[in-house]
Z-matrix of the N, CA and C atoms (Angstrom, degrees):
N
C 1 1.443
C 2 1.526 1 108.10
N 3 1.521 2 126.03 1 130.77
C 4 1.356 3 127.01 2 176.39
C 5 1.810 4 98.63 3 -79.43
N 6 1.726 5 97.78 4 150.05
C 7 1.046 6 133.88 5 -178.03
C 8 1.766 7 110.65 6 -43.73
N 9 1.338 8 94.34 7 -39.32
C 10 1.525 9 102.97 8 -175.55
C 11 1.508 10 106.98 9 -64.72
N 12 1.257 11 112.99 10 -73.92
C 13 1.474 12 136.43 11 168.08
C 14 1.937 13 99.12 12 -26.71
N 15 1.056 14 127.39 13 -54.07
C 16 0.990 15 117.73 14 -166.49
C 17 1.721 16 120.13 15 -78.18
N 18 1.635 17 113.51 16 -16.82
C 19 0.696 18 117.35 17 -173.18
C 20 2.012 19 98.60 18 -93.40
N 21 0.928 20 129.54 19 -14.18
C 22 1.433 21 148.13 20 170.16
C 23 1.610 22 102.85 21 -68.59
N 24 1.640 23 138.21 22 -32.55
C 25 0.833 24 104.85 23 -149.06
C 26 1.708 25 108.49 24 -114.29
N 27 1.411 26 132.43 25 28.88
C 28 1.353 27 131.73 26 115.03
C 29 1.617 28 129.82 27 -31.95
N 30 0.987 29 95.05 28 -58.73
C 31 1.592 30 96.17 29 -171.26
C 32 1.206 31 97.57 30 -79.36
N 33 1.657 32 140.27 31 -41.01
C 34 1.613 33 122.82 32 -160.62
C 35 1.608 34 83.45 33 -70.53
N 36 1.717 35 125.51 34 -54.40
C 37 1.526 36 95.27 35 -162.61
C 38 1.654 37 115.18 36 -74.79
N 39 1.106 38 128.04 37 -23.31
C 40 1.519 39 110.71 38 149.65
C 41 1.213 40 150.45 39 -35.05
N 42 1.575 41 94.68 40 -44.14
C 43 1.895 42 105.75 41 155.79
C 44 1.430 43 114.96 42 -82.64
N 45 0.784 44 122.49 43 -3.78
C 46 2.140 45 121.25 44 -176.84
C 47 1.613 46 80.45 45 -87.74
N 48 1.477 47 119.04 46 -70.63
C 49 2.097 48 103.95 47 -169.96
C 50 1.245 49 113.41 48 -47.14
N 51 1.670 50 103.61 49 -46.95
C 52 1.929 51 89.24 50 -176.96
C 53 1.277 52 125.05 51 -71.58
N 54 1.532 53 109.41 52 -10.74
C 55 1.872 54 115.92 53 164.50
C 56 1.038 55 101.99 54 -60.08
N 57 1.928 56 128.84 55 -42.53
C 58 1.510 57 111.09 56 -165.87
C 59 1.167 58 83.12 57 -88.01
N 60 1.104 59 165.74 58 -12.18
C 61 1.898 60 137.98 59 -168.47
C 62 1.248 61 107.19 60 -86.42
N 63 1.718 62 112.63 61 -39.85
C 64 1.447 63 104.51 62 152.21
C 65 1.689 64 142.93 63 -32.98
N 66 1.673 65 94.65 64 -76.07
C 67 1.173 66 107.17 65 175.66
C 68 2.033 67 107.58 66 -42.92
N 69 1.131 68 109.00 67 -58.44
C 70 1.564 69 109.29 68 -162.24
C 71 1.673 70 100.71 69 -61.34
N 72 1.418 71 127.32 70 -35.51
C 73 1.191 72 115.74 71 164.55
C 74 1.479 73 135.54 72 -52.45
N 75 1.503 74 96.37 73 -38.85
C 76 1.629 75 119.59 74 162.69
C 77 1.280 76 117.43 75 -31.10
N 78 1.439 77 105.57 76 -64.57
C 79 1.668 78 132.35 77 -167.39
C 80 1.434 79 92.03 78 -69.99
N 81 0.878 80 129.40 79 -84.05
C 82 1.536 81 140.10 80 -145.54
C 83 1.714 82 101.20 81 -77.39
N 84 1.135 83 111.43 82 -1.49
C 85 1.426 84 124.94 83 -172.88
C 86 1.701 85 97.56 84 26.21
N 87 0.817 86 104.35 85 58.40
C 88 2.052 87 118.68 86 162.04
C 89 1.068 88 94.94 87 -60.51
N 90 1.381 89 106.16 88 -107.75
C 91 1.707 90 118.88 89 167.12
C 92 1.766 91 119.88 90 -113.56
N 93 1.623 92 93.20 91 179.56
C 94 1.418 93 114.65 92 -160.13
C 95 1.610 94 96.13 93 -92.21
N 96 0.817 95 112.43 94 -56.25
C 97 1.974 96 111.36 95 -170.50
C 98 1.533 97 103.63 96 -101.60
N 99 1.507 98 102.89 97 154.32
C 100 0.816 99 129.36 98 158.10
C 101 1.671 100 141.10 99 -104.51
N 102 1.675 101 120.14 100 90.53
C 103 1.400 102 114.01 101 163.87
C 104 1.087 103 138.81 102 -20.89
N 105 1.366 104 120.19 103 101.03
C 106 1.713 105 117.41 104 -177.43
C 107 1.673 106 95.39 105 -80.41
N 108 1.620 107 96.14 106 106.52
C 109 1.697 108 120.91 107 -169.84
C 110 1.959 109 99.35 108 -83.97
N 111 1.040 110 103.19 109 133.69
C 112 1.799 111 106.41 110 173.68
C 113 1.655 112 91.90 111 -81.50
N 114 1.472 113 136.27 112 -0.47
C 115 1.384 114 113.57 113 167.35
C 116 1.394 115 89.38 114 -79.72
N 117 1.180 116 163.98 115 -85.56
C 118 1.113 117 163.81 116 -104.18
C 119 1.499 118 104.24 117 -88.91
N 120 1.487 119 124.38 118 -48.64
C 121 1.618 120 143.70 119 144.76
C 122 1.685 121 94.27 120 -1.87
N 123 1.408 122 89.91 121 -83.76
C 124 1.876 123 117.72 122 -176.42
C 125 1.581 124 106.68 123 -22.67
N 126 1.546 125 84.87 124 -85.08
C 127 1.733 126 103.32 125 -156.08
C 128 2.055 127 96.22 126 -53.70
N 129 1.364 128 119.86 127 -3.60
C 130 1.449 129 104.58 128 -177.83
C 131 1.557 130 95.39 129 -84.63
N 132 1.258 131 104.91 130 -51.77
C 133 1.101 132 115.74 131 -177.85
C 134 1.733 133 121.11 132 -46.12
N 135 1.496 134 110.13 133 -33.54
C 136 1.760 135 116.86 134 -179.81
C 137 1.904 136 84.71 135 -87.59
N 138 1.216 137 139.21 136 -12.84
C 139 1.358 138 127.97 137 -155.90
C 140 2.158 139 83.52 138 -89.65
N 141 1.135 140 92.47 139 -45.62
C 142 1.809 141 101.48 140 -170.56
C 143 1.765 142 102.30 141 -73.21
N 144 1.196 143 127.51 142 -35.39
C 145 1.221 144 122.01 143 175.29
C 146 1.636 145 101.92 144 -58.08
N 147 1.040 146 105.41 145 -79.60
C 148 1.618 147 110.85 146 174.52
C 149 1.545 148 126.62 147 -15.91
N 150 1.076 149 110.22 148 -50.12
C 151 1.353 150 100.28 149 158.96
C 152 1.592 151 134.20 150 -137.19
N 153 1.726 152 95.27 151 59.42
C 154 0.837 153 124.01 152 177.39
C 155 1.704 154 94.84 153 -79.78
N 156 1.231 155 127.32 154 -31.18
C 157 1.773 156 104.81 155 -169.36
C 158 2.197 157 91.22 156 -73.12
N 159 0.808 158 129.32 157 -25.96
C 160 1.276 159 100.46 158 -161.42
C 161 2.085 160 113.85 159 -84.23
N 162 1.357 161 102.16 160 11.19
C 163 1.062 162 110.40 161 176.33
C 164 1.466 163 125.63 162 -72.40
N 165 1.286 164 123.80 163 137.39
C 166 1.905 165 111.14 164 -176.73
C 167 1.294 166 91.66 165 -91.06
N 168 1.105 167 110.98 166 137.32
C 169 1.837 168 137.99 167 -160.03
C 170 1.679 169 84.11 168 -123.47
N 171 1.543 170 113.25 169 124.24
C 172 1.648 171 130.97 170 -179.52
C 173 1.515 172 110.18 171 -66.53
N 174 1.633 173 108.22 172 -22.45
C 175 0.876 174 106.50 173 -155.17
C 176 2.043 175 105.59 174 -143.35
N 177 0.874 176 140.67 175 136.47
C 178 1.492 177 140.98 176 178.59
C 179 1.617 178 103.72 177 -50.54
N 180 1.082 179 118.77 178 -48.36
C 181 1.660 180 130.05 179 -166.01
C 182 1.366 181 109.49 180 -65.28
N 183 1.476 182 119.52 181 -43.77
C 184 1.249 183 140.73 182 -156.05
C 185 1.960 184 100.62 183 -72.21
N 186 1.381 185 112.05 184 -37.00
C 187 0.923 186 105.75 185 179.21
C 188 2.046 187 121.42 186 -62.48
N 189 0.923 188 117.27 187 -23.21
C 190 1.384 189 120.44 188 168.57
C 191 1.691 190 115.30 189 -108.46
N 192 1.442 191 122.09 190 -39.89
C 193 1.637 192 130.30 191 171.32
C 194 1.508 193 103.82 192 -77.03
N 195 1.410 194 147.76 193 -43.18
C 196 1.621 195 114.48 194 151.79
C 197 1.287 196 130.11 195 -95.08
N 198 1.268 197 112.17 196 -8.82
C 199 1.859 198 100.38 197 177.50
C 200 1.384 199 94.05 198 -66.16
N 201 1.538 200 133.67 199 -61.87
C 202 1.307 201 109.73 200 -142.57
C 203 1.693 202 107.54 201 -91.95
N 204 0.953 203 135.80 202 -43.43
C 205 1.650 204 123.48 203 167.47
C 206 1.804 205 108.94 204 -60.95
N 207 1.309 206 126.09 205 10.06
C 208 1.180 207 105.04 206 151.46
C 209 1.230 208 123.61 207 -96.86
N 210 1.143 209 124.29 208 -31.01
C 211 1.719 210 169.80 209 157.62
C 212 1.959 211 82.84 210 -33.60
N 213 0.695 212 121.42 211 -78.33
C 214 1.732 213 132.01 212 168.53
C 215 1.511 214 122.64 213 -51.95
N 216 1.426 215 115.88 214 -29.47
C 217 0.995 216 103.85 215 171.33
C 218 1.523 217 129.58 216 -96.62
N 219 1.188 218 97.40 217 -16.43
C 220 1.892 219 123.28 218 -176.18
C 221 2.096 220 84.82 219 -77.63
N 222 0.999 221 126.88 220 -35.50
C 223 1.428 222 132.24 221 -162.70
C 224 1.474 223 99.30 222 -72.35
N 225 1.910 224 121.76 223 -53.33
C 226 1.121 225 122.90 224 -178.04
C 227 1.458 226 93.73 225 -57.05
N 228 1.560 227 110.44 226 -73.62
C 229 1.615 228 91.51 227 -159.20
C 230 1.228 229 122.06 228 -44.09
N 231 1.634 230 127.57 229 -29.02
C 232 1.484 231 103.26 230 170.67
C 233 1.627 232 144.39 231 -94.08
N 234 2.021 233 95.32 232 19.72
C 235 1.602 234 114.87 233 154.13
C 236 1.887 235 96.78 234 -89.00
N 237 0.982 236 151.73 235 -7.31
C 238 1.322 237 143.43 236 -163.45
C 239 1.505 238 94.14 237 -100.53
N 240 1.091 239 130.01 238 -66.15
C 241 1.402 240 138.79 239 172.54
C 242 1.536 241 112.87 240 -56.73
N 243 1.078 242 131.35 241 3.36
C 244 1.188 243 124.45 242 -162.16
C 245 1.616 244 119.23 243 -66.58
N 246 1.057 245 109.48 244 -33.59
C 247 1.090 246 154.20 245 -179.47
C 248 2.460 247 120.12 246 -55.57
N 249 1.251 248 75.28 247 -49.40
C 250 1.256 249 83.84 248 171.41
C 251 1.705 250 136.48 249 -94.43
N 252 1.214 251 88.90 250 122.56
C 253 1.352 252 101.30 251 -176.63
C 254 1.925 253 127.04 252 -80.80
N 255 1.598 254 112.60 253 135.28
C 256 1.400 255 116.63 254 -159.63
C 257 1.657 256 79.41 255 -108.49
N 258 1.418 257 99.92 256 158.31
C 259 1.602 258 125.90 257 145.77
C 260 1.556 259 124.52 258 -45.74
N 261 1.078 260 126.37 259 98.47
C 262 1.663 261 124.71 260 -169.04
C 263 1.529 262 98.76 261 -55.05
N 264 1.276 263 132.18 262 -23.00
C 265 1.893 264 115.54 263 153.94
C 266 0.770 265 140.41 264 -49.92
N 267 1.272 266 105.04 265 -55.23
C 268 1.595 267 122.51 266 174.84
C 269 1.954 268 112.36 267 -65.66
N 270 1.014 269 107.78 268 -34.75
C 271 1.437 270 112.10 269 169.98
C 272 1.493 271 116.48 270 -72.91
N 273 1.606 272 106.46 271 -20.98
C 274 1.799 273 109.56 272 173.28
C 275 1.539 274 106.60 273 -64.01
N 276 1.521 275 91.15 274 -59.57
C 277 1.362 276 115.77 275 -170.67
C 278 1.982 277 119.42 276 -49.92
N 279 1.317 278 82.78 277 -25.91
C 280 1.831 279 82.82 278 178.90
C 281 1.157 280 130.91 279 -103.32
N 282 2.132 281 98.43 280 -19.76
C 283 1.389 282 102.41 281 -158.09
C 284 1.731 283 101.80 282 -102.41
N 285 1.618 284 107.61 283 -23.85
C 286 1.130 285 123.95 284 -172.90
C 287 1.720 286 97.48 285 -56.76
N 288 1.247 287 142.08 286 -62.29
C 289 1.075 288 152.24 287 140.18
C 290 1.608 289 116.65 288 15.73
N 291 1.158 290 87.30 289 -88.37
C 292 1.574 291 100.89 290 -176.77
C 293 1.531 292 97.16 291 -66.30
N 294 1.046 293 148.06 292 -9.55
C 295 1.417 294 144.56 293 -172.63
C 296 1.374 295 104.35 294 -88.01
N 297 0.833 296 109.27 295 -53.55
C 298 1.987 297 134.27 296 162.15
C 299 1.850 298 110.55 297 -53.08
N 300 0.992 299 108.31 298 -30.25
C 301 1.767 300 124.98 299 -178.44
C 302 1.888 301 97.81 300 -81.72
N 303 1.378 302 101.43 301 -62.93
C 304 1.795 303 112.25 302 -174.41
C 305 1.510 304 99.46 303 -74.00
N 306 1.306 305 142.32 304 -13.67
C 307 1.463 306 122.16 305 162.92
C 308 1.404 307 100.81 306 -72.40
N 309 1.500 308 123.40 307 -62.53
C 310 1.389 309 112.20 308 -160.19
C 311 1.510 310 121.99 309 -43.44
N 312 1.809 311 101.69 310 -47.69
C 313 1.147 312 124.04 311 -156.38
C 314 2.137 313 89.55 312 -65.85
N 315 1.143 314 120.65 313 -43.90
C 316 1.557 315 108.76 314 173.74
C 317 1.312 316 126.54 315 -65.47
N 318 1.643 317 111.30 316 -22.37
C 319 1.447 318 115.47 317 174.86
C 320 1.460 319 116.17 318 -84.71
N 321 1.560 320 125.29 319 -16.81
C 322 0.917 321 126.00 320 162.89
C 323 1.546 322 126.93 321 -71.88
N 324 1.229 323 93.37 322 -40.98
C 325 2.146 324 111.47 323 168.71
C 326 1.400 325 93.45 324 -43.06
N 327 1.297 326 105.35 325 -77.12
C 328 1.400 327 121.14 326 -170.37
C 329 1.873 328 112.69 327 -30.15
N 330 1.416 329 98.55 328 -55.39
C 331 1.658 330 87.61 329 -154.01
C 332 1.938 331 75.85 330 -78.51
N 333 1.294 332 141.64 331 -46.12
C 334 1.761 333 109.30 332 -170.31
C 335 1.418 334 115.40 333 -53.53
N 336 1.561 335 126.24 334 5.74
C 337 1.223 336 106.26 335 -168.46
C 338 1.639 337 88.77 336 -104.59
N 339 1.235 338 119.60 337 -34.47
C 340 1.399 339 101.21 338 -177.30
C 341 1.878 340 121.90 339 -78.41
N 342 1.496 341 72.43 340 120.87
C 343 1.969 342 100.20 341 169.52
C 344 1.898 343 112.06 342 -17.02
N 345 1.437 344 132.97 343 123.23
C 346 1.012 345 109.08 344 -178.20
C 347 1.677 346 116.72 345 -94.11
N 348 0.972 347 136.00 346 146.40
C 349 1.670 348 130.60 347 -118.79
C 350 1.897 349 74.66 348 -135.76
N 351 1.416 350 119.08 349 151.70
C 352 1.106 351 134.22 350 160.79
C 353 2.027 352 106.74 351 59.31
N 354 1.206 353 119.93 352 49.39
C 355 1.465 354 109.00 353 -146.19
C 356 1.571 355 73.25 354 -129.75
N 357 1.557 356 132.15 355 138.92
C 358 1.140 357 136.27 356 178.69
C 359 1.478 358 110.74 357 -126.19
């Protein structure tokens, strides 16, 4: 995984849940907004730790001096924000997207990793 990409992928999976908390509020017309929750902050944040070892790091240092104080800092901002509430549209509208972006992008991983079988 490039460095860039990895540092992106807190927030894309943060916005893919709040697309679905959106959307399901939408439907069910529960409610209108959506809480930007520091659980959701979190779990992007444990989703980016996680596979943070398979990332190529530019640099030897980078692997302990930016994974983990960014890893910490992407975490504060999403106890600081916790607080504020979005439009359940606007959270359809952005997160649904990227939710649709992070399936492909795994189904595509997926099929280059598998071996091609019967290929002459």
């Amino acid at each position: 995984m490039s460095q860039r990409l990895w540092l992106a992928v807190p927030f894309l999976f943060s916005f893919a849940v709040f697309g679905l908390m959106g959307s399901a509020g939408l439907i069910t017309a529960s409610w209108t907004t959506v809480p930007l929750s520091p659980v959701v902050s979190g779990a992007g944040v444990a989703v980016a730790a996680a596979v943070s070892s398979g990332v190529r790091w530019k640099r030897p240092w980078q692997r302990i001096w930016l994974r983990w104080p960014y890893l910490a800092a992407v975490l504060a901002f999403g106890v600081v924000v916790g607080a504020v509430e979005i439009p359940a549209l606007v959270t359809t509208v952005v997160g649904l997207p990227v939710l649709l972006g992070l399936v492909f992008q795994c189904l595509v991983q997926n099929d280059e990793s598998q071996p091609a079988s019967n290929c002459r």
